[in-house]
C-alpha positions in Angstrom: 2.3 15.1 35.6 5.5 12.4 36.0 2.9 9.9 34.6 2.2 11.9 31.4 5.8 12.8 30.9 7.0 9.3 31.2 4.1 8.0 28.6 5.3 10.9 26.6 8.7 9.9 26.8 7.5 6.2 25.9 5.2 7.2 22.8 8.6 9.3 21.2 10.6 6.2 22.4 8.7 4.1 20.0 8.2 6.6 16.9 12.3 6.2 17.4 12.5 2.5 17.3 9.6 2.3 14.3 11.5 4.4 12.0 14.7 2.7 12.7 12.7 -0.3 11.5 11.5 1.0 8.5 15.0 1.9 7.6 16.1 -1.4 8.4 13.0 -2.4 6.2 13.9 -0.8 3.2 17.9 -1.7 3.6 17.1 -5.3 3.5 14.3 -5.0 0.5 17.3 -3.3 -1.5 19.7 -6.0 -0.8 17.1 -8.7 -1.9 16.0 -6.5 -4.7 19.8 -6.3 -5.9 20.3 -10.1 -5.8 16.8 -10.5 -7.5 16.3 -7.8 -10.0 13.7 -6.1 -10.9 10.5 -6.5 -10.5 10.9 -9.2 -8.0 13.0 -6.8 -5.8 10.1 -5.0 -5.0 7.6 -7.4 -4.8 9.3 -8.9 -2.1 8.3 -5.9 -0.3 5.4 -5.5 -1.3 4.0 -8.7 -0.4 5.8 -8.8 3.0 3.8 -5.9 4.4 0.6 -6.8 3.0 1.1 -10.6 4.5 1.6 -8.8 8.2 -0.9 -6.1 7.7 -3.7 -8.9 7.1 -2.4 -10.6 10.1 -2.8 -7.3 12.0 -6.3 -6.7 10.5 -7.7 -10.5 11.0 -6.5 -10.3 14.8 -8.4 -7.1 14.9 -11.5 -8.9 13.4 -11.3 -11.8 15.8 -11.2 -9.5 18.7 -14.6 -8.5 18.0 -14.4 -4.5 19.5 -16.8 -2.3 18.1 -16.5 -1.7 14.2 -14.0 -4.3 13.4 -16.6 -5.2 10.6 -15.4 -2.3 8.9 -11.4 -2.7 9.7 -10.4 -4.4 6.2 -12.8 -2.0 4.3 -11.3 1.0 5.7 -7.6 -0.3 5.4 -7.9 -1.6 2.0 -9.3 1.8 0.8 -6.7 3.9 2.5 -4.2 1.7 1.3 -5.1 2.7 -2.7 -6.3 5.9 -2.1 -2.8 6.5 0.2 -0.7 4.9 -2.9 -2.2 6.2 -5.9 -2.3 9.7 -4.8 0.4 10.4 -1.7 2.7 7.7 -2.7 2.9 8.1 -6.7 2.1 12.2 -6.1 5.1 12.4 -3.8 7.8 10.3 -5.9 7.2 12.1 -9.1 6.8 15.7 -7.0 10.4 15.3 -5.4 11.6 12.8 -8.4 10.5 15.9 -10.4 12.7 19.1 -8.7 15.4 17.2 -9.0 15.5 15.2 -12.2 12.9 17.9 -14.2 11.4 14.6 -15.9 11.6 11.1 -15.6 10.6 8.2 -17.9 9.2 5.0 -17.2 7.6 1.9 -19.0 3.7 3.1 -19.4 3.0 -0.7 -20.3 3.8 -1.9 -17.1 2.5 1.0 -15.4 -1.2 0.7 -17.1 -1.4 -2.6 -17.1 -0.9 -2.3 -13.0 -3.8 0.5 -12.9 -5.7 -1.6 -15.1 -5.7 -4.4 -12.2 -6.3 -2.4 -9.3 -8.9 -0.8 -10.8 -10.8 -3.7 -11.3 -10.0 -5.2 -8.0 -11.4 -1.8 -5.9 -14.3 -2.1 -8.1 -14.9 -5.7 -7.0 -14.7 -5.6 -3.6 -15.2 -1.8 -2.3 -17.8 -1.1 -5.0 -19.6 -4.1 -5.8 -21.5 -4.4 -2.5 -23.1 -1.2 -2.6 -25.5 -2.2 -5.5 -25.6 -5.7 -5.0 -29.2 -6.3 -4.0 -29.5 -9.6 -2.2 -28.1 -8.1 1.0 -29.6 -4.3 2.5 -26.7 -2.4 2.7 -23.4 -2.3 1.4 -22.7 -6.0 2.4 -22.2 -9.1 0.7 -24.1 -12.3 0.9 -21.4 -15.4 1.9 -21.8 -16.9 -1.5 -21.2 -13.2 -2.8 -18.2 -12.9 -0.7 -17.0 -16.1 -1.3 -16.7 -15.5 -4.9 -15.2 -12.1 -4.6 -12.3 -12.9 -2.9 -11.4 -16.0 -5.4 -11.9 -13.3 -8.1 -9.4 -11.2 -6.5 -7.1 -13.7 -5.9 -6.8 -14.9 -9.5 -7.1 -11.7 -10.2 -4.1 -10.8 -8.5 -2.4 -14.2 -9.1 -2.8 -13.7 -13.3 -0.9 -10.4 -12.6 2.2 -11.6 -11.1 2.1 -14.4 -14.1 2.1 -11.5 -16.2 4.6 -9.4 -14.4 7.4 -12.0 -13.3 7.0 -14.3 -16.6 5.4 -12.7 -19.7 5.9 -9.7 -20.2 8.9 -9.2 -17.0 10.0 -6.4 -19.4 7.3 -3.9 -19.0 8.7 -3.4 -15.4 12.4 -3.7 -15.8 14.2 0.0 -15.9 15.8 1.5 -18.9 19.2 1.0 -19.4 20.0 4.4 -19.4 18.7 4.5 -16.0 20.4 1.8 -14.6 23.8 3.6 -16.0 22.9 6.5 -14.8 22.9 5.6 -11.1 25.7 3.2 -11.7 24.2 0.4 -10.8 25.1 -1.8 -13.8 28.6 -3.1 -12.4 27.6 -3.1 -9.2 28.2 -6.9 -7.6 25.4 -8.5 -6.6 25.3 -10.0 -2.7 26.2 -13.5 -2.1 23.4 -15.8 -1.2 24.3 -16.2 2.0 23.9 -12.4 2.6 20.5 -12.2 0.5 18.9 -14.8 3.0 20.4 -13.2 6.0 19.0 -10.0 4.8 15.4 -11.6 4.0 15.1 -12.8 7.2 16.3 -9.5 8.7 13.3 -8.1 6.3 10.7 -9.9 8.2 12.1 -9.0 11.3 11.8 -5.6 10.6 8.6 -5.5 9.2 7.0 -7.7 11.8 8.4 -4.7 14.1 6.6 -2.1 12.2 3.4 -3.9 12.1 3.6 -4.4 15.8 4.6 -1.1 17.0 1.9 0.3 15.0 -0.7 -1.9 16.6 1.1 -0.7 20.0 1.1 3.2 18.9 -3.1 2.7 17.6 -4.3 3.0 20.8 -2.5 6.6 21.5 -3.6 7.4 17.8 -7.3 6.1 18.3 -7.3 8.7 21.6 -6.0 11.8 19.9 -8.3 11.2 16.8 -11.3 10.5 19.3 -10.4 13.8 21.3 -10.2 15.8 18.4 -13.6 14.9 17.4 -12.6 13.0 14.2 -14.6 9.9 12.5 -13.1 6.3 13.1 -12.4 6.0 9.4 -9.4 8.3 10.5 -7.5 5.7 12.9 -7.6 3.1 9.5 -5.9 5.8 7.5 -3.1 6.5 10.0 -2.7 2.6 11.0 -2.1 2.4 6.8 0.1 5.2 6.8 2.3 3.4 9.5 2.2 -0.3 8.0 3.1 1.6 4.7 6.2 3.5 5.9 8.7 1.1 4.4 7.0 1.3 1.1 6.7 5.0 0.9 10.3 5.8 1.9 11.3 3.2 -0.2 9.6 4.2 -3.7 11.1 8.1 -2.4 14.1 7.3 -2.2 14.1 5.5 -5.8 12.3 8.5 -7.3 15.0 11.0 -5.9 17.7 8.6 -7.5 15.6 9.3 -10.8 14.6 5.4 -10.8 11.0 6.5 -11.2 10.3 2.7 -12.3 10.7 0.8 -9.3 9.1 3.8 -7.6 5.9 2.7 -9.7 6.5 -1.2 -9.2 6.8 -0.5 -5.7 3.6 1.7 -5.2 1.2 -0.1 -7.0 2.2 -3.7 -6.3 1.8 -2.5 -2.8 -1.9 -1.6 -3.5 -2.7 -4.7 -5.5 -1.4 -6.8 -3.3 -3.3 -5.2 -0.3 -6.8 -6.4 -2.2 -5.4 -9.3 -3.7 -4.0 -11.2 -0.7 -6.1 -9.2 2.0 -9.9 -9.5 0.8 -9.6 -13.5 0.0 -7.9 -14.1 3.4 -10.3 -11.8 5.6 -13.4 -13.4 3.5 -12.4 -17.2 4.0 -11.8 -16.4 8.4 -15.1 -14.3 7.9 -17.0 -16.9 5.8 -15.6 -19.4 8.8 -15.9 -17.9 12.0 -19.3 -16.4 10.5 -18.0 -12.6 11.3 -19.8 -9.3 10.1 -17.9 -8.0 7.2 -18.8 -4.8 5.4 -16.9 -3.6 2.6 -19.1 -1.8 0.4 -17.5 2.4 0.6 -20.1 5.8 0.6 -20.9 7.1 -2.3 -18.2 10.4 -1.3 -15.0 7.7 -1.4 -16.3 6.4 -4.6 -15.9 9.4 -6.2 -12.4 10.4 -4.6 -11.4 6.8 -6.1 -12.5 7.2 -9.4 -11.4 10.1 -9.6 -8.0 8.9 -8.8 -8.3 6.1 -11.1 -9.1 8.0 -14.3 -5.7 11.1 -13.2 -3.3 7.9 -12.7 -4.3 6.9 -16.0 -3.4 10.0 -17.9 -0.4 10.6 -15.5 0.7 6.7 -16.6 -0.1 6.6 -19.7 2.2 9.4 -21.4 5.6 7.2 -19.9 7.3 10.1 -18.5 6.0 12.6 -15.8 6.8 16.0 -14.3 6.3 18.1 -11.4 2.9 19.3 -12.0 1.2 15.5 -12.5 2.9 15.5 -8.9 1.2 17.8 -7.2 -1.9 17.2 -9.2 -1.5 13.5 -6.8 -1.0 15.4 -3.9 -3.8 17.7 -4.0 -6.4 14.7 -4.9 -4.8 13.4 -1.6 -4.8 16.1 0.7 -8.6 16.4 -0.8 -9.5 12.8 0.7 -7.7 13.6 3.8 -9.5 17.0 4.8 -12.8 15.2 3.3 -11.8 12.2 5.9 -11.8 14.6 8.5 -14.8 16.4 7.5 -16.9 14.6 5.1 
């Protein structure tokens, strides 16, 4: 009984510590996003989690326990269908009570769904009706290809967000005045580097804590009876906590626009950078990879693909496209549970 009070006491010990990281997370992100503007604010972010989430996922590969063949598959899917439906639901739901409707640049927005779209299609699709491989797997050559797609993909996208057409993501004026932010002075240099390494402090905290807190996770899913795919969606939810509180936070301060940046660079980056790095160690170290997703998923994803695109394309949202996001959601997390 002392035993299981004191692991008790550990596991709330280190819920503690991980959100006082993802806070720490998100205060440093702001900092660099204040020296940087938009969008590179948030891609700074962005890109920080998904480089430490593939580090958690390839160490998971290399350990070689049973069904780390499917560990990128699983996390890369939870990550978009966790995004485009909790994350963008959730900002425009609570954005929404409070604000009653917000705008945003649909260019930018569509453009990013445009992408991602592709990108799942690629890589969690693709292998299913390949047919030089039984099953949904992909032949090395197959694989090989897929993840340089991806990456150029990905890498054509940040050209196109960052360089040509940085407008589409930049907030309205009006916004920026409206959360007096304009005048605000930006941090020195010294302080934006202090903070970015603070950043990766924090988020190499959250990445680890979450591979500490798996195990207790893995055990309550396995004693309630739940698939395995359900430990990959609560691993995502963990690694994605600075993102999520982030983008809520923005959406509450009606900056709806970096909410978006925010949620769907997080999701483009996760196939992006994730798929070519786990294909080149698999394509190396000649480890089982299996991406392709059941036909069930493939629906829920489409289906979220094709409501993102009428909630982006309008440029302004209200409650109801929230909940809408959330319902689609909480449909792949019962169907996760009980497919």
């Amino acid at each position: 009984m002392a035993n299981l009070l004191t692991h008790t006491w550990f596991i709330i010990l280190l819920v503690a510590t991980l959100v006082g990281a993802v806070l720490s997370a998100v205060h440093h992100a702001e900092v660099i996003a204040h020296k940087t503007g938009e969008p590179f604010g948030t891609l700074v972010l962005s890109i920080s989690v998904t480089i430490i989430e593939v580090s958690l996922i390839i160490a998971m590969m290399l350990s070689g326990h049973d069904g780390s063949e499917f560990i990128a598959r699983d996390a890369v899917f939870a990550t978009v269908m966790i995004v485009v439906n909790g994350v963008v639901g959730l900002c425009i739901f609570i954005g929404g009570l409070k604000q009653y409707e917000m705008n945003f640049r649909n260019e930018g927005a569509i453009s990013a769904l445009a992408v991602l779209t592709a990108l799942a299609t690629f890589i969690l699709v693709m292998p299913i009706v390949t047919i030089s491989t039984p099953g949904p797997d992909f032949t090395q050559s197959q694989l090989a290809f897929a993840g340089i797609a991806s990456f150029t993909l990905y890498l054509a996208f940040l050209i196109f967000q960052t360089i040509s057409h940085r407008d589409y993501y930049l907030p309205a004026l009006e916004e920026h005045k409206t959360n007096g932010d304009v005048h605000a002075q930006k941090p020195s240099p010294l302080k934006a580097t202090i903070s970015a390494l603070l950043l990766l402090v924090s988020l190499v905290i959250v990445v680890g804590l979450a591979e500490v807190l798996s195990p207790a996770i893995e055990s309550a899913i396995r004693t309630a009876g739940a698939p395995k795919t359900v430990v990959g969606i609560a691993i995502a939810l963990l690694v994605l906590m600075p993102e999520i509180y982030a983008a809520v936070r923005a959406a509450r301060a009606n900056r709806l626009q970096g909410s978006l940046n925010l949620a769907l660079g997080s999701a483009l980056a996760s196939i992006g950078l994730t798929i070519p790095t786990v294909a080149a160690i698999a394509i190396i170290f000649n480890l089982p990879l299996t991406l392709g997703i059941s036909p069930l998923n493939m629906v829920l994803m489409y289906l979220s693909f094709f409501i993102g695109s009428l909630t982006l394309a309008l440029g302004r949202t209200t409650v109801l496209q929230g909940v809408v996001h959330l319902i689609i959601f909480f449909e792949y997390l019962f169907l996760s549970l009980v497919p």
